[in-house]
C-alpha positions in Angstrom: 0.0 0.0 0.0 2.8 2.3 1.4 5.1 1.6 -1.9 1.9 2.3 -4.4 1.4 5.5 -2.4 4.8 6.6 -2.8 4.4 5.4 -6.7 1.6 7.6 -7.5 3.6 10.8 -5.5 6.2 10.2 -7.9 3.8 10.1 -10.9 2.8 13.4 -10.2 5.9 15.0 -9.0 7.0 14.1 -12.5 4.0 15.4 -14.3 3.5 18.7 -12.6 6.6 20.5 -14.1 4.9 19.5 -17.4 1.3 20.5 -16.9 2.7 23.7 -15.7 4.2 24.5 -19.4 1.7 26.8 -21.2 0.9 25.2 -24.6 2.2 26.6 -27.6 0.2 29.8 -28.5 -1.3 30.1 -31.7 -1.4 33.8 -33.1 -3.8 34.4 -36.3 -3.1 36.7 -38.6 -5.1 38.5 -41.0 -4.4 39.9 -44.9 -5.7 41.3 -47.7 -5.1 41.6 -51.4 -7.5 42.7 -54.1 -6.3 40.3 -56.6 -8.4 37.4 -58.0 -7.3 33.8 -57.0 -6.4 32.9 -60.4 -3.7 36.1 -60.4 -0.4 34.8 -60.2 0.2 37.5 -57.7 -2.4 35.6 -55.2 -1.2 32.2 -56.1 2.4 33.6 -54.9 0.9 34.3 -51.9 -1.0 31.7 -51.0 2.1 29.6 -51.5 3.7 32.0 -49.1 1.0 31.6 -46.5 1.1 27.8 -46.2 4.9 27.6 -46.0 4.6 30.1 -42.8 1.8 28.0 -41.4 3.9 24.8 -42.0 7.6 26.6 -41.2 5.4 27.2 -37.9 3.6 23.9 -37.6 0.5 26.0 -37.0 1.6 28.3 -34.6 1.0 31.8 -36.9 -2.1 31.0 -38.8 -2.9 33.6 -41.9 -5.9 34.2 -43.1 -6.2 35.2 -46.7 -8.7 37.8 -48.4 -8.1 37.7 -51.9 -10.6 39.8 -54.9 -10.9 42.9 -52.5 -13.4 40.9 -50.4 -12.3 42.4 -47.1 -10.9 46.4 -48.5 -10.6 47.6 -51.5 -6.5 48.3 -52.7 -6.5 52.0 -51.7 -7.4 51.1 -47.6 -5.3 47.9 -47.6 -1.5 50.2 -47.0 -3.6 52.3 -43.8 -5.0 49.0 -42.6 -1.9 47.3 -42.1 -0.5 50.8 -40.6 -3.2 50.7 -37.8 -3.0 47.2 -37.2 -6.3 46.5 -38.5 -5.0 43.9 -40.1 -1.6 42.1 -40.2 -1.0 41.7 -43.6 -1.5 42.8 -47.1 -0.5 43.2 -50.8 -0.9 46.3 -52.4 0.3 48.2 -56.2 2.9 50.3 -54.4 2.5 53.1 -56.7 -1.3 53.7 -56.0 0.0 55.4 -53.1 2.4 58.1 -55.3 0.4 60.8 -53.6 2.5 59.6 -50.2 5.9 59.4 -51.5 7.5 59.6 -55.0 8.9 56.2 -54.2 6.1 54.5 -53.9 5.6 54.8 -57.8 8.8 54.9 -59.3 8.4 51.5 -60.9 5.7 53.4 -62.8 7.5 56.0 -64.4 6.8 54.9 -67.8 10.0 53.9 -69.9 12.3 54.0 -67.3 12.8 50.3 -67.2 11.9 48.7 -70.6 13.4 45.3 -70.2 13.0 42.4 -67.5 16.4 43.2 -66.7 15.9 47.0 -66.5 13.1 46.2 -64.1 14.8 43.9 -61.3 17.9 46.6 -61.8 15.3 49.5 -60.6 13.9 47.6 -58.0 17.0 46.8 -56.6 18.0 50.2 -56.8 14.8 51.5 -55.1 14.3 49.1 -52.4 16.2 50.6 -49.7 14.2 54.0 -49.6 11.5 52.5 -49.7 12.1 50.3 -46.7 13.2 52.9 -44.9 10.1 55.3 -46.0 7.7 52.3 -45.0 9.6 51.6 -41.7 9.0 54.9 -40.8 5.2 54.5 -40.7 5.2 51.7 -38.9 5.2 48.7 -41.6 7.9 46.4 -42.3 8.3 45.7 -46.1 8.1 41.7 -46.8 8.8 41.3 -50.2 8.1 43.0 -54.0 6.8 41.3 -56.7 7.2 42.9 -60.7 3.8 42.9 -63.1 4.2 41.7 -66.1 4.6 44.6 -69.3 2.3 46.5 -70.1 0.1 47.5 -73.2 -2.6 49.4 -74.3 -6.3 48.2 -74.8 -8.7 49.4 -77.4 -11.6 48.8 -79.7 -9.4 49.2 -82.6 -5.4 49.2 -83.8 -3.6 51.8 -82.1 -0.5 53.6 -84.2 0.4 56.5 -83.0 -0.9 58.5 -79.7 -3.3 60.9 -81.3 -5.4 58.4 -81.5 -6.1 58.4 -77.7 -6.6 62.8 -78.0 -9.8 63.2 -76.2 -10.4 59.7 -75.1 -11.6 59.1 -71.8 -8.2 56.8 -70.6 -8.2 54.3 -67.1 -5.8 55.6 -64.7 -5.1 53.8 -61.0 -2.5 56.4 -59.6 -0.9 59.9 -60.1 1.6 58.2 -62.6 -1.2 57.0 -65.1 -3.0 60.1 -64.7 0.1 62.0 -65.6 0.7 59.6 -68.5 -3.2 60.4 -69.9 -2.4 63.8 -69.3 0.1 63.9 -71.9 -0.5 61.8 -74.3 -3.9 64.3 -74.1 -7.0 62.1 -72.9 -8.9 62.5 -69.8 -7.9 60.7 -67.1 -10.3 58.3 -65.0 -9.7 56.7 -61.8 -11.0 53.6 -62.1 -9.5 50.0 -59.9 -9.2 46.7 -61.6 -12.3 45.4 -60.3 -14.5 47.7 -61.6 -13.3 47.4 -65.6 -15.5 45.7 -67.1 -18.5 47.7 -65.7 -16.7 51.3 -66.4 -16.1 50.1 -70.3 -19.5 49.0 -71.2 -21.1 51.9 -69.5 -18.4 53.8 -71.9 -16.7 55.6 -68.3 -13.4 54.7 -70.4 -12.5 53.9 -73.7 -9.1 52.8 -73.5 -6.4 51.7 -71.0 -2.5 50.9 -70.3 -2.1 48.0 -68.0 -0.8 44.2 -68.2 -2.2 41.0 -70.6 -2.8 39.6 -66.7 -5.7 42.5 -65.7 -7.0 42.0 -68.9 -7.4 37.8 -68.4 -8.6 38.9 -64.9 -11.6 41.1 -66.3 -12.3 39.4 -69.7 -11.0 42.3 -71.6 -11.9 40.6 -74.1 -15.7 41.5 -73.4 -15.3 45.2 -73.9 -11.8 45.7 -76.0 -10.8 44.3 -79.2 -6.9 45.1 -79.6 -4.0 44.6 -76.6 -0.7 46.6 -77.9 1.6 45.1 -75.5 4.6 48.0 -75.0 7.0 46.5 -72.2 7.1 50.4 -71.2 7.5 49.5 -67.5 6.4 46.8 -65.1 4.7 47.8 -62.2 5.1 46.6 -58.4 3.7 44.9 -55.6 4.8 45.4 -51.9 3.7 42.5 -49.7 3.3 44.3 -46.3 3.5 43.2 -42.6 2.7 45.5 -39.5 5.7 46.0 -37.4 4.1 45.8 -34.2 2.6 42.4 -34.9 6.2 41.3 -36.7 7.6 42.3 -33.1 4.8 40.4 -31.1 6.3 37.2 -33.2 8.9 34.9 -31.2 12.3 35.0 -33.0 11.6 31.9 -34.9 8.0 32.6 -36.4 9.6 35.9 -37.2 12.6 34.4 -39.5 9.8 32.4 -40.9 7.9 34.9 -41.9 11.1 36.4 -43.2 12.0 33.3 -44.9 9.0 32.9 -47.0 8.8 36.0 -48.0 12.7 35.7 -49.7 11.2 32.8 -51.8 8.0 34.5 -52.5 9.9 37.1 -53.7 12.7 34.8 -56.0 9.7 32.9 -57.4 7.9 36.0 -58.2 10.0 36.8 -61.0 9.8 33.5 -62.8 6.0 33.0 -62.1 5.4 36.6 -63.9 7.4 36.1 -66.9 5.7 33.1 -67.5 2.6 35.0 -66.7 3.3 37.6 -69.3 3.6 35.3 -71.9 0.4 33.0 -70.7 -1.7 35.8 -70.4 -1.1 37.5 -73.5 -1.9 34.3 -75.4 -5.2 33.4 -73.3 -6.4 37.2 -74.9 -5.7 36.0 -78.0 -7.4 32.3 -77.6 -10.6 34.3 -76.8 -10.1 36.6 -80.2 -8.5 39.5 -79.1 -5.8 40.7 -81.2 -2.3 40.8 -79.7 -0.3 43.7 -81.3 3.2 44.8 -81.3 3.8 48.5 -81.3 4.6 50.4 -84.0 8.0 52.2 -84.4 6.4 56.1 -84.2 4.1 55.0 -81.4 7.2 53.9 -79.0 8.9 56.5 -80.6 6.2 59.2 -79.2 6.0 56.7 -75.2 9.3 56.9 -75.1 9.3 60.9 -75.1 6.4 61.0 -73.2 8.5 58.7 -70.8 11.2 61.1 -70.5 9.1 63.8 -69.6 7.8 61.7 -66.8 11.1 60.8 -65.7 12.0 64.6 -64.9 9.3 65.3 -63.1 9.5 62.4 -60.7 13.3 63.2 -60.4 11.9 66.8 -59.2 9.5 65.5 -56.4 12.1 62.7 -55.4 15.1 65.6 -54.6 18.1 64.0 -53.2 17.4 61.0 -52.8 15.6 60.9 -56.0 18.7 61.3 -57.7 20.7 58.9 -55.6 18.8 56.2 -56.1 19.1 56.6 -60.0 22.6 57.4 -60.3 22.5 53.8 -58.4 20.2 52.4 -60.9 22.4 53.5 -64.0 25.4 52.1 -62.6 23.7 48.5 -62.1 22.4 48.9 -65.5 26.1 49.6 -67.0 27.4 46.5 -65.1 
């Protein structure tokens, strides 16, 4: 009796220390993105999200809003500020209006090539880490667009063309750009295409092959002039209070994803810019290449637009692009 007393006091000597461990915490995490699920962007990220989960067996759990379902792309940069949500993926140069860094990639001919474009983002990256760190959000990754081209109801040539035609624009940049080439600018996001062109809101628009698979362009343009001109970017976002709430190991996991998210990015949206441009043809759209006066006439509207975002960017402006020249002449 005495030795199965002393047997069971033992027992639980041994198992107190453990029940006094506190389980492993699970922290969820919320983010937002207005892409579609079929975007290569959002398939990037959802690759990202389940490498955290599993690189944390469980431990952060993320929570993916993809399509705008939770905020539309102009509240998703605040949101993450606040801490109203964790996470989020945003077209970094929607916010211009901030910070001329913020739309750099969108300066249109500053970076024709694939190679022109990882150069610039290279160059770029560091202010605008430190311009994002600043307001309280740590920058996880960036993540290029494919090239860009112009869609329209009939062949486009030259830019007079577009005088007087009521032209999509997302941010300061594209409004600029309408500007210029002399149509009237119209703010209208990605979502809402296909509405604003058969209620004739636009008439014509410069983005990638991939927004046009993403709203069936084919529905309400007949002719994609695919430029190059410049490939936009997305910023995959994390608030820094929550990164700092992390233990030292989710937070290198986080890290860690977000450095192959962003190597894989690059491959995924070459191929994407070469995919996409043939699923608008499969559905009858016709896939041009420009002519020599129309890139000719972008390429000085280009330079004009260079200028002026080297006089909002002041110093640092032209730091970062003596920077970029030099990678460009390695």
């Amino acid at each position: 009796m005495l030795r199965r007393l002393a047997g069971a006091l033992l027992a639980a000597a041994c198992l107190a220390p453990l029940a006094a461990l506190p389980a492993r915490a699970q922290t969820r995490w919320v983010m937002a993105s207005a892409y579609p699920d079929a975007n290569f962007h959002t398939r990037n990220l959802r690759q990202f999200v389940q490498e955290v989960e599993s690189a944390t067996q469980g431990r952060l759990q993320i929570q993916l809003h993809s399509n705008a379902s939770l905020l539309p792309m102009p509240q998703i940069k605040r949101a993450v500020q606040t801490g109203q949500i964790q996470l989020g993926e945003i077209l970094l140069s929607v916010h211009g209006n901030e910070d001329p860094f913020f739309e750099v990639d969108g300066v249109p001919f500053l970076a024709e090539t694939w190679a022109a474009s990882e150069a610039l983002m290279q160059a770029s990256e560091p202010f605008i880490r430190a311009r994002l760190q600043r307001q309280g959000v740590e920058l996880l990754y960036m993540a290029l667009w494919a090239g860009q081209g112009f869609y329209t109801k009939e062949p486009l040539t030259n830019l007079e063309q577009l005088r007087g035609a009521r032209f999509r624009a997302y941010n300061a940049i594209t409004i600029r750009m309408a500007e210029l080439i002399g149509a009237v600018p119209v703010t209208v996001q990605s979502a809402e295409l296909a509405q604003a062109f058969a209620t004739n809101v636009v008439s014509a628009m410069f983005t990638s092959a991939q927004t046009g698979v993403d709203t069936s362009s084919w529905d309400y343009a007949r002719v994609y002039t695919h430029v190059g001109g410049m490939r936009a970017r997305n910023a995959v976002l994390a608030n820094a209070r929550a990164m700092a709430a992390l233990d030292e190991p989710t937070r290198q996991a986080v890290r860690a994803a977000a450095a192959r998210a962003a190597e894989r990015s690059l491959v995924i949206a070459k191929e994407a810019e070469r995919a996409t441009a043939e699923q608008l043809r499969q559905h009858g759209m016709q896939v041009a290449e420009p002519s020599p006066a129309l890139l000719a006439q972008l390429r000085e509207v280009g330079a004009k637009q260079v200028q002026d975002w080297l006089g909002r960017a002041g110093e640092d402006g032209q730091k970062m692009m003596d920077r970029y020249r030099a990678l460009l002449a390695r």
